[in-house]
ZAMIMI-961253 format. One record per residue: residue in three letters; x negated, y negated, z of N, C-alpha, C in turn. Coordinates in steps of 0.1 Angstrom, whole numbers, plus 5000, padded with zeros to 4 digits. Atoms other than C-alpha are relative to their C-alpha. Layout:
# residues N
ALAXYZXYZXYZ
...
***
This chain:
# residues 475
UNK498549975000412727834744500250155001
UNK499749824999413628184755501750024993
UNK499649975004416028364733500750125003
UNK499349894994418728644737498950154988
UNK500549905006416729004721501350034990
UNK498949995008418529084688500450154996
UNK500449915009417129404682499250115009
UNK500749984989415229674704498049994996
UNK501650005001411629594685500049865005
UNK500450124995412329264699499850025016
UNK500250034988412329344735498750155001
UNK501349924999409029574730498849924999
UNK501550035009405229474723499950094993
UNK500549915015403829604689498949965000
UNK501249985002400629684677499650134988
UNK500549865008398729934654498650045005
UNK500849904995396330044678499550124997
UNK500449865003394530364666499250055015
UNK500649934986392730624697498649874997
UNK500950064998389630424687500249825008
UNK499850194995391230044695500250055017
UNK499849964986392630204728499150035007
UNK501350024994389430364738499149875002
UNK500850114991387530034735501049975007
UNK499150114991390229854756499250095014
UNK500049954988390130124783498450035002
UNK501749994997385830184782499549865001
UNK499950154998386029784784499849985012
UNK499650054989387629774814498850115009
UNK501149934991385230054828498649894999
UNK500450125003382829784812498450095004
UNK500949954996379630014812499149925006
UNK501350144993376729714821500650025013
UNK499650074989378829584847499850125013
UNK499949894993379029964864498550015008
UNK501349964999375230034857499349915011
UNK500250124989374729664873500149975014
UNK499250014988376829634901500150125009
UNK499749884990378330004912498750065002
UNK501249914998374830154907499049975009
UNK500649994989373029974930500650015013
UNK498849984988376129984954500050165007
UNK500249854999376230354953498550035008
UNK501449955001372330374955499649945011
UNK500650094993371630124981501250025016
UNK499249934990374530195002500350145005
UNK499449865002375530544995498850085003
UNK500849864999373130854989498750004991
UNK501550065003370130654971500150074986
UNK499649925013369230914945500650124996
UNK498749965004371731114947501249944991
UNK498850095004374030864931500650044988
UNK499449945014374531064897501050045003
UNK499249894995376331364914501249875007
UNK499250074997378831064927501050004986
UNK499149985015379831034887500350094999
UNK499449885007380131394880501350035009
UNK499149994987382231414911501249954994
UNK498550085006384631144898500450054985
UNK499649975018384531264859501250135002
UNK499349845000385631644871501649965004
UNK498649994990388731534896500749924988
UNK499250105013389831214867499950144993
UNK499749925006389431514843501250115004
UNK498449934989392031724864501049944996
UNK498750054999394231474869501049954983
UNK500050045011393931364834501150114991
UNK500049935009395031684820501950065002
UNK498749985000398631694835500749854999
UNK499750135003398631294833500950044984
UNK500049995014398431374793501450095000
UNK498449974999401331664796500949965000
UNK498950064997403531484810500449874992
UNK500050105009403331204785500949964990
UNK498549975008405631284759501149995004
UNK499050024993408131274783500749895002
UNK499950134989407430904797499949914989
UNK500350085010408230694767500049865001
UNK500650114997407630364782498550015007
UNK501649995001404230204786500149935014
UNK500150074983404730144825498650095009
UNK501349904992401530414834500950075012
UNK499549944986401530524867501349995006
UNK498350014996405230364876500650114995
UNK499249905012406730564845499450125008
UNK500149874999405530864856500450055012
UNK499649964985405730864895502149954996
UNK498550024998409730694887500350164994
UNK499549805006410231024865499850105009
UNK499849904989409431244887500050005014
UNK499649984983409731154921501349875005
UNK498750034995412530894918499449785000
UNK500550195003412830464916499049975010
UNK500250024991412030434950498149985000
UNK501349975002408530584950499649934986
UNK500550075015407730444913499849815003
UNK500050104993408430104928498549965007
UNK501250054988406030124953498650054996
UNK501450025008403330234932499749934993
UNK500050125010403929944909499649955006
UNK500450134988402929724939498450045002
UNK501649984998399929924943499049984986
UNK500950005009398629934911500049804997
UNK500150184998399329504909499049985006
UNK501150034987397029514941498850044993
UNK501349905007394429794925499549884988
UNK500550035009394129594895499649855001
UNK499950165000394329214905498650015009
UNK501550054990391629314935498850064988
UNK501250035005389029454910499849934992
UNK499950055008389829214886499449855006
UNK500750124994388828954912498950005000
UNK501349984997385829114918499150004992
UNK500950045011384529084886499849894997
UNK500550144997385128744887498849965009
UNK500850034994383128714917498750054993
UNK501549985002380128914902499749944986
UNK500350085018380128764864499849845010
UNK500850205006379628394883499050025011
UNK501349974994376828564906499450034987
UNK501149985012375228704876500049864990
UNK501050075004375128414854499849865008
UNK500750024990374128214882499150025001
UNK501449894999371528464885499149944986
UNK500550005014371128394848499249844997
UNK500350135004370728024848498849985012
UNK501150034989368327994882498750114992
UNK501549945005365828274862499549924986
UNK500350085012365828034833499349895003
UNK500550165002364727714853501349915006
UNK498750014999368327644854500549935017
UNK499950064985370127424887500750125007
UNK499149884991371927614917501549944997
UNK498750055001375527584911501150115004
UNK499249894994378227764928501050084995
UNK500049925011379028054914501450004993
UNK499049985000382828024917500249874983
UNK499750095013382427704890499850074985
UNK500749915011380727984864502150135003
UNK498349984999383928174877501249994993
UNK498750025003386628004865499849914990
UNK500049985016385127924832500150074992
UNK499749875004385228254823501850015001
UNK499050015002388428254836501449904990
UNK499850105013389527964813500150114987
UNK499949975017388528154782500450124998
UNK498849854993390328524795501649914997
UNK498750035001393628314796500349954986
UNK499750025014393628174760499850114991
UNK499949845009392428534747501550095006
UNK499049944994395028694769501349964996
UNK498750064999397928464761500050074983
UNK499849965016397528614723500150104997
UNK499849855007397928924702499050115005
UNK500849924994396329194717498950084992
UNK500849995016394429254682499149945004
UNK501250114997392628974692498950055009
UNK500949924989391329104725498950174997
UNK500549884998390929454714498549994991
UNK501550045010388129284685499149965009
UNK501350124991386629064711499150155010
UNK500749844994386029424733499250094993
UNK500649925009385129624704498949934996
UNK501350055005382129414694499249985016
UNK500749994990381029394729499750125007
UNK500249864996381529734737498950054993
UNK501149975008379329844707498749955003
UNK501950075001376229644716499550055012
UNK500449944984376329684754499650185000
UNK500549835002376430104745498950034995
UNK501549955009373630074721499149975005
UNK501150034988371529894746499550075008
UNK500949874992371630134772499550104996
UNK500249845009371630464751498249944997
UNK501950035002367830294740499450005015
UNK500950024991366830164774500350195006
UNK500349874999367830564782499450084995
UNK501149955008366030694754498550005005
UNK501250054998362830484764499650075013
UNK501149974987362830564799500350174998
UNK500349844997362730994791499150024993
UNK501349955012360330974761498949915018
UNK501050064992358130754791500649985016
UNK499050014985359830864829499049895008
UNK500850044991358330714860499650105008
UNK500449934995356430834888500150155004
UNK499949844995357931144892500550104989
UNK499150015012359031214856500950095000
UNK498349935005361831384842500550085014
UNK500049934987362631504878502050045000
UNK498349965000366431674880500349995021
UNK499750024984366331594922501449895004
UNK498650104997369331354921501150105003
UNK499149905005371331704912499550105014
UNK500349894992369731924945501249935015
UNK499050034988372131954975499549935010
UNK500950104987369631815004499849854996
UNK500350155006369231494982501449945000
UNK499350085000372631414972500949945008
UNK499150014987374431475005499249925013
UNK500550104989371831225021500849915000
UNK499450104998373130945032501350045000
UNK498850035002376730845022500550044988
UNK499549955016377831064992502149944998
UNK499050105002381230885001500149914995
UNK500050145007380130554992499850024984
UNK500549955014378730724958501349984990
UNK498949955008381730864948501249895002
UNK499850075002383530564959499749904988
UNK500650135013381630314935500150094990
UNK499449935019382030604908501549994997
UNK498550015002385830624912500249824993
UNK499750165001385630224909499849994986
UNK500750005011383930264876501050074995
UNK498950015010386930434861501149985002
UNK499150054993389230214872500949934986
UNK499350115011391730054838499850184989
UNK499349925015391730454821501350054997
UNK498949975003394930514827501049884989
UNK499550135010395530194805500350054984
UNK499849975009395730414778501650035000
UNK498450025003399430454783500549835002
UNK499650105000399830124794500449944986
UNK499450045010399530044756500850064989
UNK499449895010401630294740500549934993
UNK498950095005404030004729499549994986
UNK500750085006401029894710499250064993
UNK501349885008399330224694500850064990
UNK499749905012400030384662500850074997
UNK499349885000401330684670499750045014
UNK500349994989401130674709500150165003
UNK500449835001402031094705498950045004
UNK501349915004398831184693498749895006
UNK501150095001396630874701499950005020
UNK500050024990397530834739499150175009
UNK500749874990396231194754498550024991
UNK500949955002393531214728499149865007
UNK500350174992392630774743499550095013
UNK499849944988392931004776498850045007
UNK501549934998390331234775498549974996
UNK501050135005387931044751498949885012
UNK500550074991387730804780499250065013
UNK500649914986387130994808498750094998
UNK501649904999384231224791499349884999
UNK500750145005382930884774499249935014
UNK500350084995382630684808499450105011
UNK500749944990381931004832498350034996
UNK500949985002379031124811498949854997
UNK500950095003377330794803499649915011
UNK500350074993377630644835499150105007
UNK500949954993376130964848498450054999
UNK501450015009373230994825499249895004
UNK500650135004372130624826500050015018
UNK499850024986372430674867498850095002
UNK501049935000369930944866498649914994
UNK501350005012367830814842499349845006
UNK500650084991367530514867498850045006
UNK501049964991366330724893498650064992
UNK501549975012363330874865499349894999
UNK501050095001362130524860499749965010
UNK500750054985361730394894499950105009
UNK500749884990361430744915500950005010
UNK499250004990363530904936500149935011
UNK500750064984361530784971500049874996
UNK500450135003361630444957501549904995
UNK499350055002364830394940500949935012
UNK499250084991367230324975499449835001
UNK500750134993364730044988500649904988
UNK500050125014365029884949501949964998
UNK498850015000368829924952500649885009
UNK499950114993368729744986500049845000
UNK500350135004366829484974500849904993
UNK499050045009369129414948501249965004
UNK498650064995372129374971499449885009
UNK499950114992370029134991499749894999
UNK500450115010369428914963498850005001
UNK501450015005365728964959499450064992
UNK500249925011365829204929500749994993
UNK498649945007368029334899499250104996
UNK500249915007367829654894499850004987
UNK499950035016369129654860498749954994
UNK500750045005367329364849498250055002
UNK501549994997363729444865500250114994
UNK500049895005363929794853500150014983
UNK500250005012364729694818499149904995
UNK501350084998361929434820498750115001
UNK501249905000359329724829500450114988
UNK500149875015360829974800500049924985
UNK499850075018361929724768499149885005
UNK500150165004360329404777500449905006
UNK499650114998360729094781501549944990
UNK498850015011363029064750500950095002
UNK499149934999364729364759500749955013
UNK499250114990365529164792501049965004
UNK498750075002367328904777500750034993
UNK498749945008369229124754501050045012
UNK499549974988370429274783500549965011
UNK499250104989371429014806500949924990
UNK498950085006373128834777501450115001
UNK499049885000375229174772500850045013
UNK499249984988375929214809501049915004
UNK499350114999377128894808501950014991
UNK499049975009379528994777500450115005
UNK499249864994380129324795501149985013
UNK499250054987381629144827500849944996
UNK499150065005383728924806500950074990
UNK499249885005385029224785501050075009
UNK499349924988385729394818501349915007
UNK499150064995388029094832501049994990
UNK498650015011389729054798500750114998
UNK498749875000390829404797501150015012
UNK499650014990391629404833501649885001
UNK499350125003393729074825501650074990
UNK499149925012395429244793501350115005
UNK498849864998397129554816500149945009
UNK499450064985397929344848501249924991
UNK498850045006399829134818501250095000
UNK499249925006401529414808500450115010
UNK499549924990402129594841501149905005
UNK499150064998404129284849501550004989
UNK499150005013406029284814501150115003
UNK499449854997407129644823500949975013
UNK498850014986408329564861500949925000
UNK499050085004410129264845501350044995
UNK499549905008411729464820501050085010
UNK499549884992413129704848500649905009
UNK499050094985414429364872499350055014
UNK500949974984411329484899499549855002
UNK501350144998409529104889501449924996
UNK499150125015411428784875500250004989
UNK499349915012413428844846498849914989
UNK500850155011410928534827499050094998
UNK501149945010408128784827499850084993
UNK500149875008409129014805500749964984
UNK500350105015408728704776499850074988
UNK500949955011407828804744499449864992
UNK500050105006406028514726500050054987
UNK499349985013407728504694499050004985
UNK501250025007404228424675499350105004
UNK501149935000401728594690500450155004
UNK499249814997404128914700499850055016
UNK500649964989402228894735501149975013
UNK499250034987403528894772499449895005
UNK501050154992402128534775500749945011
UNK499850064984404128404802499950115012
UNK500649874992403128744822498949925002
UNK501449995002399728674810499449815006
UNK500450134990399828284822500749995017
UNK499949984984401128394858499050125007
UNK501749904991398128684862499249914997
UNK501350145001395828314853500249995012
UNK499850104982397228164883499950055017
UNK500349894987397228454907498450025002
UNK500949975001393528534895499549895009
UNK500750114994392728144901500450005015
UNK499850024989394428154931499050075013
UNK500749894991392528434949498449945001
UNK501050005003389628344935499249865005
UNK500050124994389727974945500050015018
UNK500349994985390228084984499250055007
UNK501149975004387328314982498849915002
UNK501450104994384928054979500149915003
UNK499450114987386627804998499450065012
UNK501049904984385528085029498950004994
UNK501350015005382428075011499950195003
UNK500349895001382328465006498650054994
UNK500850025008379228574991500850144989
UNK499150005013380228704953499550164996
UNK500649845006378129024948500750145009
UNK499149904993379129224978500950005007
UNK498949994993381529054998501149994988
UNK498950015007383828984967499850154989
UNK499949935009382929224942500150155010
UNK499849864994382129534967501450005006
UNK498349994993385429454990501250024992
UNK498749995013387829374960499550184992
UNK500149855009386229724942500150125013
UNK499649924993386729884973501649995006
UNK497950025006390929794976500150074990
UNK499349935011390929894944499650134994
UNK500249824998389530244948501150075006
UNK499549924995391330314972502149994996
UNK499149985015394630234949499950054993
UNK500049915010393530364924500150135004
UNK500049934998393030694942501450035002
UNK498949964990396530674962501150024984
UNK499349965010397830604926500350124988
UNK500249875004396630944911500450125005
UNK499549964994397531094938501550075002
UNK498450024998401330994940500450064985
UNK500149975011400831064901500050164995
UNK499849845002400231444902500750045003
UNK498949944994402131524929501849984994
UNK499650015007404631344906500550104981
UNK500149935012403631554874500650155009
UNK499449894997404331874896501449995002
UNK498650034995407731754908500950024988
UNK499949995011408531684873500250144996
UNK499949855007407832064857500550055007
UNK499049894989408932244889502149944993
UNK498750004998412332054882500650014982
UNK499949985018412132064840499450164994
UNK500749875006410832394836499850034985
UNK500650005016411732374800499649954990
UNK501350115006409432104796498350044999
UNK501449974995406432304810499750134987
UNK500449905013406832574782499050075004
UNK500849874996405132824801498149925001
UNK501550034998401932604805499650015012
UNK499750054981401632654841498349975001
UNK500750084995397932574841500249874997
UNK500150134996398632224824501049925012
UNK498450064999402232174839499650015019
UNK500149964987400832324874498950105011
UNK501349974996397132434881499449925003
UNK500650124999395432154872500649855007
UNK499750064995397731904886500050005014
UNK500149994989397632054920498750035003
UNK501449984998393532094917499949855004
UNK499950155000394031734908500149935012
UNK499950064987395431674942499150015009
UNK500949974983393031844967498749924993
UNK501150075002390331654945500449875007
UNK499550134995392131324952500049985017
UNK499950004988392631374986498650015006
UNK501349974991389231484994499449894996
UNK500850115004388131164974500749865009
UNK499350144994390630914994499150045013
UNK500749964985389131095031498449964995
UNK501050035001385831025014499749825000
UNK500350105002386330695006500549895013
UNK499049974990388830635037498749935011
UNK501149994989385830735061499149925000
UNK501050075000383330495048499649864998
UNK499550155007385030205041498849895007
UNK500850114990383329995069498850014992
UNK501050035007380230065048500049924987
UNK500150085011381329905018500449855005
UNK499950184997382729555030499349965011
UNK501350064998379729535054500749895013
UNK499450084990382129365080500350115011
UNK499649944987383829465111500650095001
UNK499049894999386029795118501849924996
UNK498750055002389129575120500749934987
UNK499550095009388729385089499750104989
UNK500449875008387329715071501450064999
UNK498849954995390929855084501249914988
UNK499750105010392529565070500150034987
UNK500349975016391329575034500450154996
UNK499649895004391529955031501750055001
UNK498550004999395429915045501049934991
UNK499650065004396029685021501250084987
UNK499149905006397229954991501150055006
UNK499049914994399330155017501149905005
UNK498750144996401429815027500450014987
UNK499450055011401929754989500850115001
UNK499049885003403430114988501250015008
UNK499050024992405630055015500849914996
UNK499250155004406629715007500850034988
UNK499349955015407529864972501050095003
UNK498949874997409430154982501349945008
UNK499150014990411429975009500749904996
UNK499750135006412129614994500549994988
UNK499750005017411829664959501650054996
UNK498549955008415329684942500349954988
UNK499750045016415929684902500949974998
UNK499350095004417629444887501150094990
UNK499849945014419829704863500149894988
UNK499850145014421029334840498649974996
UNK501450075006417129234837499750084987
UNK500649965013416029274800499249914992
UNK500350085004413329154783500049924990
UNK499250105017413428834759498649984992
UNK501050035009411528694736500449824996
UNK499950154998410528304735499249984987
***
């Protein structure tokens, strides 16, 4: 039964998120395994081989930029709408609109794509066991199943289920990284991933691609402001936390690849790996921890891929709750369930969109590692980028027109935001240029997919019109 709001804590979500709950949510959704797993051989195998570190540092520095006039401008943007909230503030409904459409797209396509690679991997998991062939999409949308009954609930719930998965998956690599520097490989402790002739082989586009992909859900730290403590102090320190946290460890554990298998050696093993006759990951932590270090490790990736969709899941809820809220969506999704406090009828219409996508997918019989997971994390790069983008140049628009909001900070208010951009830009033309490399298909259908963000921004901008009567209830 939906009810009229009596009150304005009734038409909010609540929470007592502290910077630590928020951080797991948003290093969740980065979902370390799943990165090391997936983007790393992607990067390595497609991209610039072993160069593939210098792809992370790439992305840490520019997210660090943008991050740092993101955070400024914060205090400002007292709803938990992210990227909308900020681009509506400063550059007007219109545009805020049409980034809402992109981030829906950004987040829904890598959110698919993890579906596709969690029912490749345990697929993977059950055929090295002995186990029958079963198609992956059925492993799929089991997972999906048990995302929708976590997701329909208190976001408490979720953020425990992450936080205990987070913790184990970090402590695992941080050893299998330990192990392999006290004992490198062939070439040991070698710093050649980091020399210019190396990392600008190949495709340092695709690199920096698959790294951008990998911090894709940190701006999610506003997303829950509704739902944090003291979102003030907790959201910019959530901010930066995340961004050193996920840049440095994915670029560590990326190097420290290339140390155990050898520069000259690592591409080929990367290849292999996308052509289903290896796993990196696993074979590599098979020759450093073991056989028991193995299957700690594959159970964890397993738990890291299903952390990564349920966060993913959690802020696609709540980016709809917001556009509801505002009369961009149907006034019904911006529910409150009166028990669990959550945006569950949000959260049971991103089930059915997920299944839906997900379901047509392997009806075309797509294969799940690269055509779903690489294609869908390449959409939602290149969203995510256009949304960072439209986001600074937003944060400058902003202080140029508030000046006595910038309080004389002009590097945060207007240094680093405009660094921010020529980073972004030079990372969209990077990623832009090499698309056709990542979805492995034709120029037209490469075209396609990568056009897909820039229609949503359109379609948002031109279409989109706010409901001012829409407010939301509580059922």
């Amino acid at each position: 039964m939906i009810e009229n709001p009596t009150t304005e804590e009734k038409q909010r979500l609540s929470g007592h998120l502290g910077t630590v709950g928020v951080v797991f949510m948003v290093v969740a959704a980065a979902a370390p395994l799943t990165v090391i797993g997936g983007n790393m051989p992607l990067s390595m195998g497609l991209g610039n081989g072993a160069g593939a570190p210098v792809g992370f540092v790439i992305a840490a520095v520019v997210l660090l930029l943008f991050s740092i006039g993101f955070v400024t401008m914060t205090p400002h943007v007292p709803e938990a709408g992210a990227f909308f909230s900020y681009v509506t503030l400063g550059l007007g409904k219109r545009p805020g609109t049409g980034i809402a459409v992109v981030a829906l797209i950004a987040y829904t396509a890598i959110q698919v794509g993890i579906y596709g690679y969690i029912g490749w991997a345990i697929g993977d998991t059950v055929r090295f066991y002995g186990g029958p062939e079963i198609p992956w999409a059925v492993y799929s949308f089991a997972v999906l199943t048990i995302v929708a009954l976590l997701g329909y609930r208190h976001i408490d719930l979720s953020a425990k289920v992450l936080g205990v998965a987070l913790v184990l998956e970090i402590g695992i690599v941080v050893l299998l990284d330990l192990v392999i520097v006290a004992n490198p490989g062939p070439s040991g402790l070698t710093l050649e991933p980091f020399r210019p002739d190396v990392f600008t082989t190949g495709s340092l586009g695709i690199a920096v691609l698959f790294s951008l992909t990998g911090f894709i859900g940190f701006e999610a730290t506003a997303v829950f402001r509704d739902e944090a403590r003291d979102p003030e102090r907790t959201i910019p320190r959530a901010t930066y936390a995340a961004v050193l946290i996920i840049g440095g460890f994915y670029a560590l554990t990326c190097w420290a690849f290339v140390v155990a298998i050898g520069p000259d050696q690592v591409a080929e093993v990367a290849q292999r790996t996308l052509d289903g006759d290896a796993n990196m990951l696993l074979d590599t932590t098979d020759d450093t921890l073991g056989r028991v270090g193995r299957d700690i490790v594959n159970v964890l990736l397993l738990t890291s891929l299903f952390a990564c969709v349920l966060s993913f899941h959690n802020v696609i809820a709540r980016y709809q709750f917001v556009l509801a809220g505002k009369g961009l969506l149907p006034r019904r999704l911006a529910t409150v369930h009166s028990t669990h406090h959550s945006p569950a009828f949000s959260s049971v219409v991103q089930t059915i969109t997920a299944a839906t996508i997900v379901f047509l997918l392997a009806v075309f019989g797509v294969d799940p590692l690269v055509g779903v997971f690489g294609s869908m994390a390449g959409v939602a790069t290149v969203g995510m980028v256009l949304l960072m983008l439209t986001t600074s140049i937003a944060v400058l628009v902003y202080f140029i027109r508030h000046r006595e909001h910038a309080g004389g900070r002009i590097w945060q208010t207007g240094i680093a935001p405009a660094l921010a951009c020529a980073g972004l830009l030079a990372s969209l033309w990077l990623v832009l240029s090499n698309f056709t490399l990542v979805t492995g298909g034709s120029a037209a259908l490469s075209t396609a997919l990568a056009a897909v963000p820039f229609v949503g921004l359109f379609v948002g901008y031109f279409v989109g019109q706010p409901d001012r009567t829409a407010a939301p209830t509580v059922t």
